[in-house]
C-alpha positions in Angstrom: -12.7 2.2 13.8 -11.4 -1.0 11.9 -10.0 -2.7 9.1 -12.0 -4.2 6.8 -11.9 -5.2 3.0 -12.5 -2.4 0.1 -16.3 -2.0 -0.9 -17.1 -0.5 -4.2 -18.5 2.4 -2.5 -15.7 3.1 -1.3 -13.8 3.7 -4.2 -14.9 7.3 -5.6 -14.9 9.0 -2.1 -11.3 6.8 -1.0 -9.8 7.8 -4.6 -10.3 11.7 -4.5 -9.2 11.6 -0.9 -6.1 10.0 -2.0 -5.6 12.1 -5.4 -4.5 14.7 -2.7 -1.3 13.1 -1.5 2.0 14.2 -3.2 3.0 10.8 -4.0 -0.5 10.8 -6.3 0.4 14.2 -7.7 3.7 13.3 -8.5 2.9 9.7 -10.1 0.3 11.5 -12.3 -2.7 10.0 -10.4 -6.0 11.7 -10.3 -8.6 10.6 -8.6 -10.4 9.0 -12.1 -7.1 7.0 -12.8 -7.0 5.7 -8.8 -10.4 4.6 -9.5 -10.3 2.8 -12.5 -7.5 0.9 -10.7 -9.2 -0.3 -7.7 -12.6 -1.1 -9.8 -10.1 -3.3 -11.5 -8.2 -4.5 -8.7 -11.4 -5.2 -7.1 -12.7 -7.2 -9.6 -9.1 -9.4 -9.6 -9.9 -10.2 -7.0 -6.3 -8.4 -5.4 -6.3 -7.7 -1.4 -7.5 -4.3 -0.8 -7.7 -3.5 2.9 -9.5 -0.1 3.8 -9.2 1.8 7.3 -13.0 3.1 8.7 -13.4 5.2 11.1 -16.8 5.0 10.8 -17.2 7.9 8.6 -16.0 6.1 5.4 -12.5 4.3 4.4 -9.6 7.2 5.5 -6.9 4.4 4.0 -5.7 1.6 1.8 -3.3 -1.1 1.5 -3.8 -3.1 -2.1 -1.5 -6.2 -2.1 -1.1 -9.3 -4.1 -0.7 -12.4 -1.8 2.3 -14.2 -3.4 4.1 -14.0 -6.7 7.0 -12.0 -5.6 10.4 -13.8 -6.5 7.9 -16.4 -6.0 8.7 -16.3 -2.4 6.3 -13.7 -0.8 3.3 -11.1 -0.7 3.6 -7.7 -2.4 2.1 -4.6 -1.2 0.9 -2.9 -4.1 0.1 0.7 -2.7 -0.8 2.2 1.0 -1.7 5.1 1.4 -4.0 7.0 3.9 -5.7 10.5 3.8 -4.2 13.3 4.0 -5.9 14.6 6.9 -5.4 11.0 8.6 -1.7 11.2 8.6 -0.1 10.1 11.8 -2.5 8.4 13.7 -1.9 4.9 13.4 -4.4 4.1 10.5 -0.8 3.3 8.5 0.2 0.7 10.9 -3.6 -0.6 11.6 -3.4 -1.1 8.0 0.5 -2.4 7.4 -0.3 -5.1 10.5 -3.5 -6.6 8.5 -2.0 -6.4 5.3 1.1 -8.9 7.1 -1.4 -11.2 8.7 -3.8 -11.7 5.8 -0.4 -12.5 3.8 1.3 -14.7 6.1 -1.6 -17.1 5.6 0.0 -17.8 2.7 3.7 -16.7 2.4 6.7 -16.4 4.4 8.1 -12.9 3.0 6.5 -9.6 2.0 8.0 -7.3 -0.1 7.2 -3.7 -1.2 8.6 -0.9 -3.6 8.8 3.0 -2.3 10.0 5.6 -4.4 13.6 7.2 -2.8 12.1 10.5 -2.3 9.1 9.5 0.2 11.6 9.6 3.4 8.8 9.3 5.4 7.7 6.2 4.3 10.9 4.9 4.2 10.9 5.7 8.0 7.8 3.8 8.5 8.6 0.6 6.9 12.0 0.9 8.9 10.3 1.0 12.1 8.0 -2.5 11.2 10.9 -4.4 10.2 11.5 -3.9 6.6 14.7 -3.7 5.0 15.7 -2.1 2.0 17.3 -4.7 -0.2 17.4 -2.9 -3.8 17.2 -0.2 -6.0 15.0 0.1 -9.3 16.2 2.8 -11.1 14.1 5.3 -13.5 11.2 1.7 -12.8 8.0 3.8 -13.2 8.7 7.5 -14.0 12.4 9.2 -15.4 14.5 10.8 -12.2 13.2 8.5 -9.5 14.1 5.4 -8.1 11.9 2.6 -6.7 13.7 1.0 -3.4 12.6 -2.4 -2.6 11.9 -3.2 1.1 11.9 -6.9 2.7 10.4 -8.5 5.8 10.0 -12.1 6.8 7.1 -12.8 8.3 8.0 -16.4 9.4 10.8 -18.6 10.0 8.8 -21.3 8.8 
C-alpha cells in the first residue's frame, strides 16, 4: 500500500469508484464528468496523489501547489472509496498532500461543503481551522467552509 502520483489508468476505474460517494451525487458528478476532470487536471499538470493498495488507486487528493491568497497550497478534492472509508487511506493521503505542498508554501487551505460533518471532523483532527464561509459558492442551499493550516513557521 502507498501513495503515489495519479496515472491515466487510473482515472476510469478511480472515477466510477468515486461517482458513488454522496458528496459526488450531490454535486452532480458522474463518473464521465470526474473523468474528464482529472484527464484535464492531469494534463495541467495539477497534483493528483492516488492511494494503492495494490489492487488499483482506492483514493485521491487533487491540489494546486500555491495560488491561494497567494500565500499557500489548495486542496482541490479528496476523496476515497466508498468501501475504503475509515482506514487511514484519508490521512495517508492528507499527510502527502501537506508535504508535497510545504516544498513550496507555508499555508494550505481547502473548501468543504457545511453538510459533510464528517469531513469537517477530519480536517479538525489534522489541524485545520475553519476560517470562512462561502455562501450558495458552487451549488444554491449550501455553503463552502474554508479550512486553514500552516504548515511552517517559516
Amino acid at each position: 500500500m502507498s501513495v503515489r502520483p495519479l496515472q491515466s489508468a487510473d482515472i476510469r476505474p478511480l472515477s466510477a469508484a468515486l461517482a458513488l460517494l454522496p458528496l459526488m451525487q450531490r454535486y452532480n458528478r458522474p463518473a464521465s464528468a470526474i473523468a474528464e476532470s482529472l484527464e484535464g487536471a492531469l494534463t495541467r499538470g495539477d497534483g493528483l496523489l492516488v492511494f494503492d493498495d495494490s489492487g488499483g488507486a482506492q483514493g485521491l487528493s487533487w491540489f494546486l501547489f500555491s495560488g491561494t491568497f497567494a500565500l499557500g497550497g489548495y486542496l482541490r478534492l479528496m476523496a476515497v472509496s466508498p468501501h475504503t472509508h475509515r482506514k487511514g487511506i484519508g490521512s495517508a493521503l492528507l499527510s502527502a498532500y501537506e508535504a508535497a505542498v510545504a516544498t513550496q508554501s507555508r499555508h494550505t487551505f481547502l473548501l468543504c461543503s457545511d453538510f459533510n460533518i464528517d469531513a469537517q471532523r477530519f480536517y479538525a483532527r489534522h489541524g485545520y481551522a475553519q476560517v470562512g464561509r462561502l455562501p450558495n459558492l458552487v451549488i444554491p442551499g449550501v455553503d463552502e467552509l474554508i479550512y486553514w493550516k500552516r504548515l511552517s513557521n517559516t
